[in-house]
N, C-alpha and C positions, 0 to 999 in steps of 0.2 A: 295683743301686745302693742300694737302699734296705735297713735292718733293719726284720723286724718292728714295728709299734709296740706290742706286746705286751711285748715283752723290754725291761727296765725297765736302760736306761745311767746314770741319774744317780740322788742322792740328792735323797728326797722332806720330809724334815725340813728346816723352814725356820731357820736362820738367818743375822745380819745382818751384810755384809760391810762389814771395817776395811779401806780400802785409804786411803793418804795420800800425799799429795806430800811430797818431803823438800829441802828447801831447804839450798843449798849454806853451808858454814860452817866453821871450824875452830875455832868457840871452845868450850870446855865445856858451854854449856849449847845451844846447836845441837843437836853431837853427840847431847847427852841426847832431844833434841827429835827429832832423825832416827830415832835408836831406837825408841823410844815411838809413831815412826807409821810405821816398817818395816811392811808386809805379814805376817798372821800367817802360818807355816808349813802349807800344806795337804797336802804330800806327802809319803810314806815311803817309802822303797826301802829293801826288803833281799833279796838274795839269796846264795843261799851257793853256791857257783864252786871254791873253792882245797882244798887235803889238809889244810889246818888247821879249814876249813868244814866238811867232809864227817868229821874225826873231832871235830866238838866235837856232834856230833848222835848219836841211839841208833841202833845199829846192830840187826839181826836178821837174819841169813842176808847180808849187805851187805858187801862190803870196797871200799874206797879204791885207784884204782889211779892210779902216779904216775905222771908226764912233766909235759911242758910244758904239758898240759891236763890237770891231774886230774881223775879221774872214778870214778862209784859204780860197782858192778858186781856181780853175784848171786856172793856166796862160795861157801857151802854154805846150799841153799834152809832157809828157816827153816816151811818151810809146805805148804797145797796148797789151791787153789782151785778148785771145779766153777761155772764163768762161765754161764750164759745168756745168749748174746747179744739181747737185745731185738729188735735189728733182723734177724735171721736165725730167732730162735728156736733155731739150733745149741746144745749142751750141750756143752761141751769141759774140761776138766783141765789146770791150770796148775800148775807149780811154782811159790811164792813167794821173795822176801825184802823185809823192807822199812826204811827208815827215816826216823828222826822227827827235826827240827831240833829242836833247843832252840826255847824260847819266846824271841820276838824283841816286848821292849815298843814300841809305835807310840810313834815322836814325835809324830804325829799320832793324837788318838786318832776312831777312823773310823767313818764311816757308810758307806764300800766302802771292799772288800779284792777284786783281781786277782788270779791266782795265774799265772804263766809258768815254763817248763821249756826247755832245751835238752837234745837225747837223739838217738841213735841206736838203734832198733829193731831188728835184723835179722828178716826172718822166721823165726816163729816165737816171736815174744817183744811184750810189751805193756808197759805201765806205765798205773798210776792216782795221781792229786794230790790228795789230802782236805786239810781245813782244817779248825785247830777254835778260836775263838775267847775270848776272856776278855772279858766285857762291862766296862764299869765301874763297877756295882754287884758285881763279883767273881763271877758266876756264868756259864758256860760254855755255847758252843754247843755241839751235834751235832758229831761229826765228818762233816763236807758233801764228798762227793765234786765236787771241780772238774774236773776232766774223765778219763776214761777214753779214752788216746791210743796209736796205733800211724803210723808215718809211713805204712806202707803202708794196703790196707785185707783183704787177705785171712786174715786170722787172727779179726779183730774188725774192727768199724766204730767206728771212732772215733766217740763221743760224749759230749756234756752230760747231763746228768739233771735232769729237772724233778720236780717238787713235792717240792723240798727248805726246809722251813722247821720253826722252834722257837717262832711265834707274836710272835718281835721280829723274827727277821733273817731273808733269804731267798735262794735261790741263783737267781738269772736269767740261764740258759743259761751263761755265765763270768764270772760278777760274784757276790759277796754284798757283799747289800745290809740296811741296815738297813731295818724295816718301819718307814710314818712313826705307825704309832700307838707307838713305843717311844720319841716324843718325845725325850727330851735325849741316851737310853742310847747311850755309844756301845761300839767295839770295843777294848779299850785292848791288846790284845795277844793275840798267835795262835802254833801252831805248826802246821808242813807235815807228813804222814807220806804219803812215798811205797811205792811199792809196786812191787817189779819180777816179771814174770812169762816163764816161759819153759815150752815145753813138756818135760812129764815124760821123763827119764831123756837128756837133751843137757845140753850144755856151752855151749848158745847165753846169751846176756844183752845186755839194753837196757846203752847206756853213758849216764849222764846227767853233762853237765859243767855246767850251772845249772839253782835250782831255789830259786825265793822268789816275791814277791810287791807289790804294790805298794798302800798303804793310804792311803786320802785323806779328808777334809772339807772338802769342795767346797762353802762358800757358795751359797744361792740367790740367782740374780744374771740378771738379762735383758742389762744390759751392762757390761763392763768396763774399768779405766783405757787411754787410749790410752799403747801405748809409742814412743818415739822411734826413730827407723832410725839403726843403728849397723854395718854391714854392705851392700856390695854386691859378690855374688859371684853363678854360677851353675853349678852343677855338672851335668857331661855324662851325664846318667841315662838312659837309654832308654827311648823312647815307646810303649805300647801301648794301644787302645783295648778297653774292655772291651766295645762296642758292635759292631765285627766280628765278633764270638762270640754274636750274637744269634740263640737257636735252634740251638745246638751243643749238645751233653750234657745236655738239658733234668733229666734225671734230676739233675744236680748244680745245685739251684738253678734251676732254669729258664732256664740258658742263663745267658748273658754279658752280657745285661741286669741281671744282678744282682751280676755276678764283678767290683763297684769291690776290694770286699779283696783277693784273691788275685794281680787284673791290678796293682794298687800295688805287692804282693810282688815280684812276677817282678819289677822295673823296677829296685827297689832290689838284689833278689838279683842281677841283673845287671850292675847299676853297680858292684859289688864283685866282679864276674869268675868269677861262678859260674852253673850254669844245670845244668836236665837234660842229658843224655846223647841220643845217636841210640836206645840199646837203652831209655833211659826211656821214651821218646815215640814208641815204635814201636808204642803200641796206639792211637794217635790217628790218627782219620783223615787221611791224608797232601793233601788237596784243601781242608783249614781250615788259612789260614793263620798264624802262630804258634802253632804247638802246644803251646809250653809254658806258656802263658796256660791253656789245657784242662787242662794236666796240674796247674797250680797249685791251679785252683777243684778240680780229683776231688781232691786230696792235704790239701787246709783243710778239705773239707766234713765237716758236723757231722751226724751222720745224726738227732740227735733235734732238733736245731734247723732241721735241712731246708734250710741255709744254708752258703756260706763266709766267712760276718764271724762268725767265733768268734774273737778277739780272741788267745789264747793260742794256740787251733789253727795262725793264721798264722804269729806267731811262732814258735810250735815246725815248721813245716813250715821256715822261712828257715834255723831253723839245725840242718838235715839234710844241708846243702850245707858243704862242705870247710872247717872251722875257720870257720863263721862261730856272732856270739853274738845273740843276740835278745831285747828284753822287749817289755811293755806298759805303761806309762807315764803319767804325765801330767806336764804343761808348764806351768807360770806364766803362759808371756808369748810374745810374737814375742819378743824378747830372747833367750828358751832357747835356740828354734830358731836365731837367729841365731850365737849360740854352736856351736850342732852345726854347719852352715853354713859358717860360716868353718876350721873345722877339717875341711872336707870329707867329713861325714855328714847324710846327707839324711833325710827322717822323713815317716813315714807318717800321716796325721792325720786323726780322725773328727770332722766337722761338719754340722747340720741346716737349713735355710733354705727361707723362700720366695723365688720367680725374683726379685723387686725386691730381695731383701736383698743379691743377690750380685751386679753390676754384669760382665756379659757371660758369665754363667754362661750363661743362654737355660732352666734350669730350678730346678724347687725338687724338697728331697729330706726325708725324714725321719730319711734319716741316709744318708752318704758319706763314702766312704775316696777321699782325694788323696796324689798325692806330692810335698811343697815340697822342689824342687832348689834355689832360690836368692831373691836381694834385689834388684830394680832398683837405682840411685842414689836414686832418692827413697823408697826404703824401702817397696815393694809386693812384693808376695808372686809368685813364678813358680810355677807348679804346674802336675805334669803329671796331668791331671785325665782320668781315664779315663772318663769321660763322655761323651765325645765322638766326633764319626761316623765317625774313620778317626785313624791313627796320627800321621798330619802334622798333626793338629787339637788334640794332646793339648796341645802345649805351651801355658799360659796365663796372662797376667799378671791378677791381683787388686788391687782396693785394698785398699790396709793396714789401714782403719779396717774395712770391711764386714768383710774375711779374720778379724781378729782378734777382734772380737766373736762370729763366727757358731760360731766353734772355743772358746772358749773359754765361753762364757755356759753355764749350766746350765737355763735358763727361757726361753721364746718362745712367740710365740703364731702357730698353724696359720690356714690359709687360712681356716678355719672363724669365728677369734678366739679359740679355747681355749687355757688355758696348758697345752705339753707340756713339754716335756723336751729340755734340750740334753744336748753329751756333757761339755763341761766340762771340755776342755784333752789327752782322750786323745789317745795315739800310738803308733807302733809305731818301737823303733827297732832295726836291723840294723849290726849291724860285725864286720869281721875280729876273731876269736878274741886276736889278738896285735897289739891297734892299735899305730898309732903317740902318743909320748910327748903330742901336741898333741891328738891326737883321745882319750886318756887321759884328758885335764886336761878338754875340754871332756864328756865323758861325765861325768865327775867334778862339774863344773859343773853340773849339771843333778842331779844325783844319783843318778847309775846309778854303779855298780864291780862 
């Protein structure tokens, strides 16, 4: 249930949040007035998806394949790599190719950058996500490898890389972040180079159809504006408890005591009509039941993080299943959500609390993944919260005021009284490859494409 409280999710540089009420008007100078105390812009999306995306980037051994889903693909290797795996210690031989987005300037300029991928692996084949950023004093980071990923795990183990830092900014397990001694500096713009790997002398290659990022300046903030309920719907997502798996695969996390990210996946991945296979999940023991809860946490797990809340690894596991698409994100408001919501996409969302802050939670966390399916009439949040002691337990209604501070706030204070770290509006969201034009508009909404 919990991450780490070493692995650092929010930014540590303080400054002071402009949020304002805007008073209805239509006269000129209203207008001017609402402007002026609009909410400053804290997010950036981009990611690059289409054959006009994938050729406006440098290519090296890489070619563009079309259809209805364009997608990267090893042409002719531009390279070769002899990998150590870390966690095996194996020495193996890779064929390369790789390539580099153009430089994408943050409207936002950030103290975190995300990076997310959707991709197909087959065995025998890998892919790595670096990042290299442009401060805003004009000088550059490190190229920081973001994760080194396979859906499977027998080639490599998928992982994070730690003690990645340039003395301003620093990578925490899927996150860079800026250091708060680099006070104001932030990240004004980045480019992605991937990197596809297959083994020597086949015809095998990863397919990748997205591959960007998500870059924020996340005010520090203990609480945030209360938003108004504009939405009541519920959508039919399927319930699992990440707590019947307590004591199953202890080697992946320690069990199911800790699989809130992965059992959140499955629920989502399922509400959208996708799920493992009989021959998937035929190395699970057949006597635990939902197996593909087990199979989600071994498929996200981060072998240098020792965990399955690796944020991108989730997402890139959700969209290994049949056209679907995946980022990491962050959200404004209940509003967004409600937006996603109403157009019938549900979201996965990291929040931290003590037991009183969350009104029938029955615990407190340092950090957990839920799944918000829908809105009461009065505007409270349902969630199906994998915390919980059995599958019929998952569904739960929240108040809107605890829900929305606890997710969105950046600062709180532990049982102890120390200020730690909220997450600051993260999410994870999942959808069909080829939404429909409503669920388009509200993706759009939010600013994902």
């Amino acid at each position: 249930m919990t991450r780490p409280t070493s692995r650092r999710t929010v930014l540590t540089a303080a400054i002071a949040a402009a949020v304002g009420a805007t008073a209805a008007s239509t006269s000129p100078a209203a207008a001017v007035t609402a402007r002026a105390a609009a909410p400053p812009r804290l997010v950036d999306n981009r990611f690059w998806s289409c054959a006009k995306d994938w050729r406006s980037g440098t290519a090296a051994g890489t070619q563009t394949v079309a259809g209805r889903r364009p997608g990267l693909v090893i042409g002719t290797p531009s390279g070769r790599t002899d990998y150590i795996d870390p966690h095996t210690g194996t020495t193996a031989t890779w064929e390369s190719a790789t390539w580099t987005s153009p430089v994408h300037r943050s409207t936002v300029p950030a103290t975190e950058v995300i990076a997310c991928w959707n991709a197909h692996t087959p065995p025998g084949t890998w892919l790595s996500v670096e990042l290299q950023g442009t401060y805003s004093d004009g000088t550059t980071t490190p190229w920081y490898v973001m994760g080194r990923w396979a859906a499977g795990d027998a080639d490599i183990k998928r992982t994070s890389v730690d003690d990645q830092s340039d003395g301003r900014s620093s990578v925490w397990t899927d996150t860079l972040s800026m250091n708060s001694s680099a006070g104001s500096l932030r990240l004004a713009s980045y480019r992605l180079r991937l990197t596809l790997h297959r083994k020597p002398g086949t015809d095998l290659t990863p397919t990748v159809w997205r591959l960007g990022a998500m870059a924020s300046d996340i005010p520090d903030r203990f609480t945030v504006p209360a938003s108004q309920p504009r939405v009541a719907r519920e959508l039919a997502v399927p319930r699992y408890s990440q707590n019947t798996h307590i004591g199953q695969y202890p080697e992946y996390d320690n069990g199911g005591e800790a699989w809130c990210s992965p059992t959140s996946s499955q629920m989502i991945i399922e509400y959208w009509g996708r799920g493992p296979s009989a021959e998937d999940l035929a190395w699970v023991d057949p006597a635990f039941e939902d197996p593909q809860v087990c199979h989600a946490a071994r498929f996200t797990f981060d072998y240098q993080y020792s965990g399955c809340g690796n944020w991108p690894f989730n997402a890139a596991y959700a969209a290994t299943y049949k056209d679907m698409s995946a980022v990491v994100t962050r959200l404004h408001s209940l509003t967004d959500l409600e937006t996603l919501i109403r157009a019938g996409i549900p979201a996965i969302t990291s929040q931290s609390f003590l037991q009183e802050e969350l009104t029938g939670a029955g615990y407190g966390t340092a950090g957990h993944l839920m799944t918000v399916i829908g809105f009461t009439p009065d505007g409270d949040v349902i969630a199906n919260d994998p915390a919980s002691p059995d599958n019929e337990a998952v569904r739960r209604v929240y108040q809107r005021r605890e829900w929305e501070n606890i997710w969105l706030r950046t600062k709180r204070y532990n049982a102890s009284g120390k200020v730690v770290s909220g997450t600051g509006g993260v999410c994870y969201l999942y959808w069909p490859a080829h939404p429909t034009p409503a669920q388009r508009r509200a993706l759009a909404a939010v600013g994902v494409r």
